[in-house]
N, C-alpha and C positions, 0 to 999 in steps of 0.2 A: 424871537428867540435865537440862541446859537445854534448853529450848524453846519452838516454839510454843503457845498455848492462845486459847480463844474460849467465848466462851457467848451464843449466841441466842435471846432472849427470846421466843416465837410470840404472846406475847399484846401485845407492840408496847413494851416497857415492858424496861427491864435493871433486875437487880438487882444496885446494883456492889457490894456485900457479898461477896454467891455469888461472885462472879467475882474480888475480892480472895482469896478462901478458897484459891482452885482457882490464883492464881497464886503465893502463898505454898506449896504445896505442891512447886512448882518451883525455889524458892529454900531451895537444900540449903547453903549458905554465906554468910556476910555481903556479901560481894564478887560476888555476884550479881546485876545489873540487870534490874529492870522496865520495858520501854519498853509502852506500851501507847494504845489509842485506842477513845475509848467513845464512839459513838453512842445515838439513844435505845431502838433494841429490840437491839443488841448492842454487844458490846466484846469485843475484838482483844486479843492481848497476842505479848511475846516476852520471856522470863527469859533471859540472856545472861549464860556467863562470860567474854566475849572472846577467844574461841580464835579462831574463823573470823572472826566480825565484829569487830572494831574499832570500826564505830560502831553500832549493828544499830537504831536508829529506825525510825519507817516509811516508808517513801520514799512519796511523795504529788505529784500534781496533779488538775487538773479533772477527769481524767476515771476516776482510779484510784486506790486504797491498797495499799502491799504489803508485809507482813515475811517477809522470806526469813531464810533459818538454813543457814548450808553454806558451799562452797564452785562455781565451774561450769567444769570445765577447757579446753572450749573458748574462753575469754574471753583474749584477747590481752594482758589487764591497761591497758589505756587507760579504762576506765571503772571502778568498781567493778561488783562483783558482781551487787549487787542492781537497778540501774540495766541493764543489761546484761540481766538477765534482764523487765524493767519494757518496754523499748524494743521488746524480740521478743514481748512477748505483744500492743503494744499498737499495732505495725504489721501483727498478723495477726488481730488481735481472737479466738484460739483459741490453745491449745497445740499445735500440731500439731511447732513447735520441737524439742519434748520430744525426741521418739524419736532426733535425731540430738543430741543434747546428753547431754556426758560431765560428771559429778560426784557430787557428793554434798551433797543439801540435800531440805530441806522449806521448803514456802512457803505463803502466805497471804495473796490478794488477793481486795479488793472491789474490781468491777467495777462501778462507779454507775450509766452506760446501762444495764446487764442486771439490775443491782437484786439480785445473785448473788455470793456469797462463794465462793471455790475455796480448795481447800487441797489440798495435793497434796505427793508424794516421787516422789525421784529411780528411773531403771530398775530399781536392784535395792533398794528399800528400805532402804535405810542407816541411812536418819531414820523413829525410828517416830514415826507419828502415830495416835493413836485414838481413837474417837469414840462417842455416842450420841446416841440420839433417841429423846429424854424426853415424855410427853405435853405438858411448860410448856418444854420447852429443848429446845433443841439443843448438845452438847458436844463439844469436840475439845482434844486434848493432846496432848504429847511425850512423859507418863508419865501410867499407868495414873492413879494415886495421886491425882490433880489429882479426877479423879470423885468419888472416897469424901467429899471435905471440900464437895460442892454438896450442902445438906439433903434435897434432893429424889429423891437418885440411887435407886436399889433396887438392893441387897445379892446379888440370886437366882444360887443358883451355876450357873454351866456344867460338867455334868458330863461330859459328853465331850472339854474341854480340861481335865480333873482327872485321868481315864483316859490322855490322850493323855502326860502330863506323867508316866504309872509304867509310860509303854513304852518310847517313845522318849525320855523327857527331854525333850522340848519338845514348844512347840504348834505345831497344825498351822495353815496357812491362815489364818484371822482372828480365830479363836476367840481370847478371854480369860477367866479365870476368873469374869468377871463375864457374864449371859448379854445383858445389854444394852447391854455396852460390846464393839467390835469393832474389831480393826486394820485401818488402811487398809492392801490391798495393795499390794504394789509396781509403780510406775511408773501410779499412777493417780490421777484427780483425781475430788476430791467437789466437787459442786454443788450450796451451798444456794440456793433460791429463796429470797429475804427475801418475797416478795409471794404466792407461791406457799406458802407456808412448808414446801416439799418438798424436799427431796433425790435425787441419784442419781450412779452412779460411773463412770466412765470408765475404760477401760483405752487408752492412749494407744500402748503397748509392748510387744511378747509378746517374751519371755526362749524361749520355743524356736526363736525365728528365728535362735538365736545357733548350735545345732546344725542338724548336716552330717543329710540324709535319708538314708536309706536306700541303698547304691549310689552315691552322690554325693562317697564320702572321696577323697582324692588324696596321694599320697607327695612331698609336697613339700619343699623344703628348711628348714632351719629357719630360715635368715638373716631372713626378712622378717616371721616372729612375734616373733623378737627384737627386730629394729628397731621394729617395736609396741609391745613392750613398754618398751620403754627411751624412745620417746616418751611411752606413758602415766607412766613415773616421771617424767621430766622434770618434764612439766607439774602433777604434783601434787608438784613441790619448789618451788615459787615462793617462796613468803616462808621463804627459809632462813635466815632471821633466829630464825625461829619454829618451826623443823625440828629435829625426834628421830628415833632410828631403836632400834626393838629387834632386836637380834641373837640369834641361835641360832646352834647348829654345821649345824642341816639345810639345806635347800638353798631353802625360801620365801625370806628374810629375807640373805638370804646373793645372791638372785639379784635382789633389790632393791638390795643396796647396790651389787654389781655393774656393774648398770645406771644407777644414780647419779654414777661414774665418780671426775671431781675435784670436783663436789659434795659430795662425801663427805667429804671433808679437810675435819676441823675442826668439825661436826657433833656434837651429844652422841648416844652411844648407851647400849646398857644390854645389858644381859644378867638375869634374873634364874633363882635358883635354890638349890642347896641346896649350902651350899660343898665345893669338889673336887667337886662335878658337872664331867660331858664338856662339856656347850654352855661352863661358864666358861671352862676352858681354850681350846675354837675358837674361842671366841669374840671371847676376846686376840688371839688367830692374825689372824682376821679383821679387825679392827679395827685391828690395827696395819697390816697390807699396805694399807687405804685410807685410814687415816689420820683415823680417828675420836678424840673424845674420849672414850673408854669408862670406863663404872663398871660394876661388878659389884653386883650388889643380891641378898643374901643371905636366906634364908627362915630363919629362928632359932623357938629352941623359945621364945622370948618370944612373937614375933609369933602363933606357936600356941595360949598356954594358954588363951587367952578365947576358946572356941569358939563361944560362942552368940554374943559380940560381934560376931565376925567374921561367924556365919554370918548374925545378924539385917543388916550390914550389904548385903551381896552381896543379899541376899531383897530390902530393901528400894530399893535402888538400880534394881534389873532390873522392880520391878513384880511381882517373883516370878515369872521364869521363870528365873532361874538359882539352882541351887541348891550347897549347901556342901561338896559333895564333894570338888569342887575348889575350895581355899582359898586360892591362889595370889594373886588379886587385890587384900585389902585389903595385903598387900606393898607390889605395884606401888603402889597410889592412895597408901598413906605416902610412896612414894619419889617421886610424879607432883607432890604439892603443894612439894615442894620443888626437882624439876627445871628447869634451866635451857631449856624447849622446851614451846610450849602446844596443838603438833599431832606427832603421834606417827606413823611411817609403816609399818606393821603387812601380815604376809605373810599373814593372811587371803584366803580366794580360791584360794589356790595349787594346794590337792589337787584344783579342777577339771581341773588338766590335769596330774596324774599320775592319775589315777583308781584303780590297784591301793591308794592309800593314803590315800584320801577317806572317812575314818573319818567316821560308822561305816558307810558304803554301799558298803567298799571292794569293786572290782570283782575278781573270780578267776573260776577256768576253769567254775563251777558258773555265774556269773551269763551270763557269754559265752556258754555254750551251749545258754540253758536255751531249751525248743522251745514252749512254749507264755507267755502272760500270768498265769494261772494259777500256773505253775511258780515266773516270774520274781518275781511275788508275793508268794510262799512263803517266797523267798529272803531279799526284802527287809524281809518282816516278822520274819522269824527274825533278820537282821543288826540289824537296829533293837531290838531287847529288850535293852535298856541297862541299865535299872531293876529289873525285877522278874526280869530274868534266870528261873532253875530254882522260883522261889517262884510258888505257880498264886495267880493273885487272886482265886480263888473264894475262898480260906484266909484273905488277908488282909483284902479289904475285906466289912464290914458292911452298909452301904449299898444296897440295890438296886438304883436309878439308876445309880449309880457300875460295878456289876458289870454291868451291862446296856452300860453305852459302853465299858464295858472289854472285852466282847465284841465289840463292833462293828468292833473298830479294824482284824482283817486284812483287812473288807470295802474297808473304806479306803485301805488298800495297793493291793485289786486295782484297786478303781476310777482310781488313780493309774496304774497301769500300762497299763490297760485305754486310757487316755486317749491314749496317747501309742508303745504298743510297736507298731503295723506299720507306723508312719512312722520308727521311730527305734531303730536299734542296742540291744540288751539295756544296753550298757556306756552310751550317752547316755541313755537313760532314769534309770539312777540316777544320774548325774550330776543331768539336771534335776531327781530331789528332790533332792537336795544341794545345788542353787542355790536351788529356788522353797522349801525348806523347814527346811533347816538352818543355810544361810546366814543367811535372812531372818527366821529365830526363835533359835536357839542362838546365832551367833553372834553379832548385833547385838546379842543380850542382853545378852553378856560386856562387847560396846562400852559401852553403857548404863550398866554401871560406870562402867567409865575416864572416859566424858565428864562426869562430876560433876568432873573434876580437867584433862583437856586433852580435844582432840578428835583424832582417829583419821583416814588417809587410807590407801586400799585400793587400789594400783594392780592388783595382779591383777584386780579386780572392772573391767571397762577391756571394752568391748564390741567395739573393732574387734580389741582385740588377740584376745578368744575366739574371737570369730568366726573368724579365721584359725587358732589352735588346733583348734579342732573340725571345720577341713576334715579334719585328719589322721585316718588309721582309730586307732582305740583303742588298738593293739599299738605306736603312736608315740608315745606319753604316755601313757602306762602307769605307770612309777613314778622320774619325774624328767626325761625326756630332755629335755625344752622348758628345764627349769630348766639343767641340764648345759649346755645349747648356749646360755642365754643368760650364765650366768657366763663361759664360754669366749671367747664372743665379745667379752665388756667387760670382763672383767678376768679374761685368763689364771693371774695368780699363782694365783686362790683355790682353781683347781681343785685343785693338790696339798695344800691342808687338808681332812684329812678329814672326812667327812660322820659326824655325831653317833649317825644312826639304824642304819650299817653302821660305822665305825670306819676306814672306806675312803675313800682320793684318788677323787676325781669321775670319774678317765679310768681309772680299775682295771678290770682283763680280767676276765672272768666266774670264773674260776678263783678269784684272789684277791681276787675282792668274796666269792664265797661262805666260802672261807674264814678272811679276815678278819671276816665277819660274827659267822661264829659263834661266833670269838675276843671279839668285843664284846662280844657278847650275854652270855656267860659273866661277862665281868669286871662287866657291869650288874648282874646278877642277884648279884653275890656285893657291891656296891656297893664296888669297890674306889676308893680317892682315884682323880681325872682322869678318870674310867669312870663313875663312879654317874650314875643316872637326875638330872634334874634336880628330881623329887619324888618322894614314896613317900606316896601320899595314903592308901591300904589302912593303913599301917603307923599315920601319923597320928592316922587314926580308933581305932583300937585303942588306942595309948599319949596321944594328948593330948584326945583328942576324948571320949572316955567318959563322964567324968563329964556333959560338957554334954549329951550323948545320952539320957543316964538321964535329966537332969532336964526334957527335954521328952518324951519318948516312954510314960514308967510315971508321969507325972501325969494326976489325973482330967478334967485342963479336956479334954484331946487325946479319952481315948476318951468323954466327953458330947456331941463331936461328930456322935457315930453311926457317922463313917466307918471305921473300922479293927477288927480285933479283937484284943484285948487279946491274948489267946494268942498268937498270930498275932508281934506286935509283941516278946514276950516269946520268941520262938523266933529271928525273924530277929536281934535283939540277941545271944542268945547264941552263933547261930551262927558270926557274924561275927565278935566280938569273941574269942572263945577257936580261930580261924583254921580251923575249918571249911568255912566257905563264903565267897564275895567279893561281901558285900552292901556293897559302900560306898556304892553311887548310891544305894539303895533306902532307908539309914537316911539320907543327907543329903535325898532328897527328901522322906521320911514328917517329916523335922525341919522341912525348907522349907516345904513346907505349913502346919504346924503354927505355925510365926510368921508366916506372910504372913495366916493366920487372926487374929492377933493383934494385927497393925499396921494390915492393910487392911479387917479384916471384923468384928472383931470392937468 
């Protein structure tokens, strides 16, 4: 994707080569701009497709520089963005601003009285930014990828975000596969000294202030998280000039256009999937009751037969945290360079507050009631094994190291729990991994795609409206109510289209959601036209995906790596493939790997 980037020189001196290198890596298309500003021991940069910014230069006077990259929704739109966010740092000479400021951006200012560069992301990390600290540099980027092209960088793997990537499918906390390049977390600022030539981070925000303690829930009505929420979409439709919307039949995407109201007349939206999938048909439904311009964007066995193509894409776009399993994306990014909309407004966020369906940590009556941290632990680590599912890693990986932080990983569960379980409900605890660790690695990953082509706005992700969510006990958002109550409340008709995930109107009695459910379910499973799933990614792998599989996995370059064992590799292939067992994560992640070695490391 586009973004920020910097390289500071410690010995007083830039090398604007290196730092051309490192911003060419950022430039994925012609129509990409470099704005950039080089002093004598560093240079600044920002690669821009124009989605958010329009003009994105650096904004500058006597006493400051700054490139910002986003968008700030508290801003009234009298000033632009970046001035706006210029004016609040540099009448408080801190960020302390931050914590009540809603958006989504990363930024990059030198302060000249302090002789100190900050760089910094928004509350919930939106914008990845990461970085190292090199014995001759200092580095910071948008995308991993920018490191690998500075001659100086070192290679050394992290093997515990390589472990973390065949459990849960993503990394945890700041690790990258690199061990001396790190993600900033979220809602925190790094401060380089130029003079000091040191470093150090800030956290300006804590994301569990956003959850209710212990004892503290209240049965509130739902009217006034609505009207939250319908302000946070507001204010992130502003340039509807510039506004898309993707639609499903579920109820995320559905309670945004909702709360969109007659903003939504005339809008392009999208649906994508596999034709006579359920969401295309809701999707019309939905679309036409608010009066969208909708197109259907179809997944074809063309778009499929080049699996390596597609999957080296996705690998390479994410920095390699997202991997080919799910093939869905290069789709959309075909249909996205051609769209008429260069910011897309995406229902990410949502399963924070149904939480029975905040895959994969969804909450049930095991995790509710479990009576110790230990237990909860247990749970969570069992619910997160995505990847290597029933296959022991002792079998697959070769590697030492590798099996050794692949052990390590339920300590890490507990510790996570350990952290946070006698301040906070079993049901918010996993909620906050799913905010501080799925959200802010799986799923910005997925964005990191898309932003090579538009940029992405996350109203669920909206801190006053959670915070009033999360006064509710768990058993009130559980599995839609917030959503239900806010379609209801802004746009009555949509309740009676049914929801994609039960087959059921939004106000159906317990009787007939149950069984209507199970009536869907059927017709999914047997993929009848108007019913089928929107993909069959298991199935893919098996009929289109094969060949590309064979020709990375039983080639010698993979197993001279050391990590895997051929056996091993030659078991999970078969098993998968003749429908045995459901390794699909496990062979698009052993693929993933396998080309991000290829393109980043090797």
């Amino acid at each position: 994707m586009p973004g920020l980037l910097g390289l500071i020189a410690k010995d007083g001196k830039i090398n604007a080569n290196e730092f051309s290198k490192m911003a060419q890596a950022l430039r994925h298309k012609d129509t990409y701009t470099l704005f950039e500003q080089k002093e004598k021991a560093f240079a600044l940069g920002f690669v821009s497709n124009n989605a958010f910014a329009l003009s994105p230069q650096p904004l500058k006077n006597e006493n400051a520089l700054l490139f910002f990259d986003g968008e700030i929704y508290d801003n009234n739109g009298d000033i632009p963005d970046d001035e706006f966010f210029l004016k609040a740092y540099l009448s408080r000479k801190n960020f302390d601003f931050l914590k009540d400021l809603e958006g989504i951006f990363s930024f990059c200012l030198w302060d000249k009285s302090k002789d100190t560069i900050y760089v910094g992301v928004d509350k919930f990390g939106l914008k990845h930014i990461f970085y190292a600290d090199l014995p001759e540099s200092f580095l910071f980027a948008a995308e991993l990828k920018a490191f690998t092209r500075h001659s100086n960088f070192p290679k050394d793997l992290d093997f515990l975000t390589l472990a973390e990537l065949f459990h849960f499918g993503f990394a945890l906390g700041e690790g990258t596969l690199f061990e001396r390049a790190k993600l900033l977390p979220n809602a925190t600022i790094l401060a380089y000294n130029l003079r000091e030539k040191s470093f150090g981070l800030t956290k300006y925000w804590d994301e569990k202030g956003l959850f209710t303690p212990r004892g503290g829930h209240k049965r509130l009505p739902y009217q006034e998280i609505c009207l939250l929420f319908g302000q946070a979409v507001q204010k992130r439709a502003r340039p509807k000039d510039r506004l898309g919307l993707s639609i499903s039949g579920g109820l995320d995407s559905r309670s945004i256009l909702a709360a969109l109201g007659e903003k939504a007349r005339g809008l392009p939206s999208y649906t994508l999937g596999l034709p006579g999938c359920q969401d295309e048909r809701l999707a019309f439904r939905l679309a036409q009751a608010m009066g969208t311009k909708h197109k259907f964007v179809p997944i074809t066995e063309e778009t499929l037969k080049n699996f390596l193509s597609l999957a080296r894409t996705l690998i390479y776009f994410s920095d390699g945290f997202y991997f080919p399993h799910e093939s869905t994306e290069k789709t959309a990014l075909d249909y996205f360079e051609r769209a008429d909309f260069r910011i897309l407004m995406r229902g990410h966020g949502g399963e924070l507050v149904k939480c029975a369906l905040a895959f994969p940590v969804q909450v049930d009556k095991a995790v509710s009631s479990a009576p110790t941290p230990t237990l909860l632990a247990e749970i969570l680590f069992r619910k997160t094994n995505l990847v290597l599912c029933d296959f022991p890693g002792e079998a697959l990986f070769q590697n030492k190291e590798l099996r050794a932080s692949y052990q390590a990983l339920s300590k890490t569960c507990l510790n996570f729990v350990k952290a946070y379980y006698d301040d906070y409900l079993p049901e918010d605890v996993f909620m906050l991994f799913y905010l501080k660790e799925y959200i802010h690695r799986q799923a910005v990953a997925s964005l990191n795609i898309f932003r090579t082509e538009i940029e992405c706005s996350i109203p669920f992700l909206d801190s006053r409206f959670l915070r009033q969510a999360f006064l509710l006990p768990p058993h009130l958002r559980y599995d839609g109510q917030i959503q239900k109550a806010i379609v209801k409340h802004f746009a009555p008709p949509l309740v009676k289209i049914p929801d994609s995930n039960t087959g059921a109107p939004l106000d159906a009695g317990k009787l007939r959601l149950f069984l209507i459910d199970k009536f869907n379910a059927v017709l999914k499973r047997l993929s009848i036209p108007g019913f089928r799933h929107y993909t069959e990614f298991d199935r893919w792998q098996r009929k289109y995906f094969r060949q590309g599989i064979e020709k990375v996995i039983f080639n010698r370059r993979i197993l001279e790596r050391g990590l895997f064992q051929e056996k091993a590799l030659k078991e999970i292939f078969d098993l998968h493939i003749y429908g045995k067992r459901n390794y699909a994560r496990l062979l698009g992640t052993i693929v993933g790997i396998e080309l991000w070695f290829r393109d980043f490391y090797d």
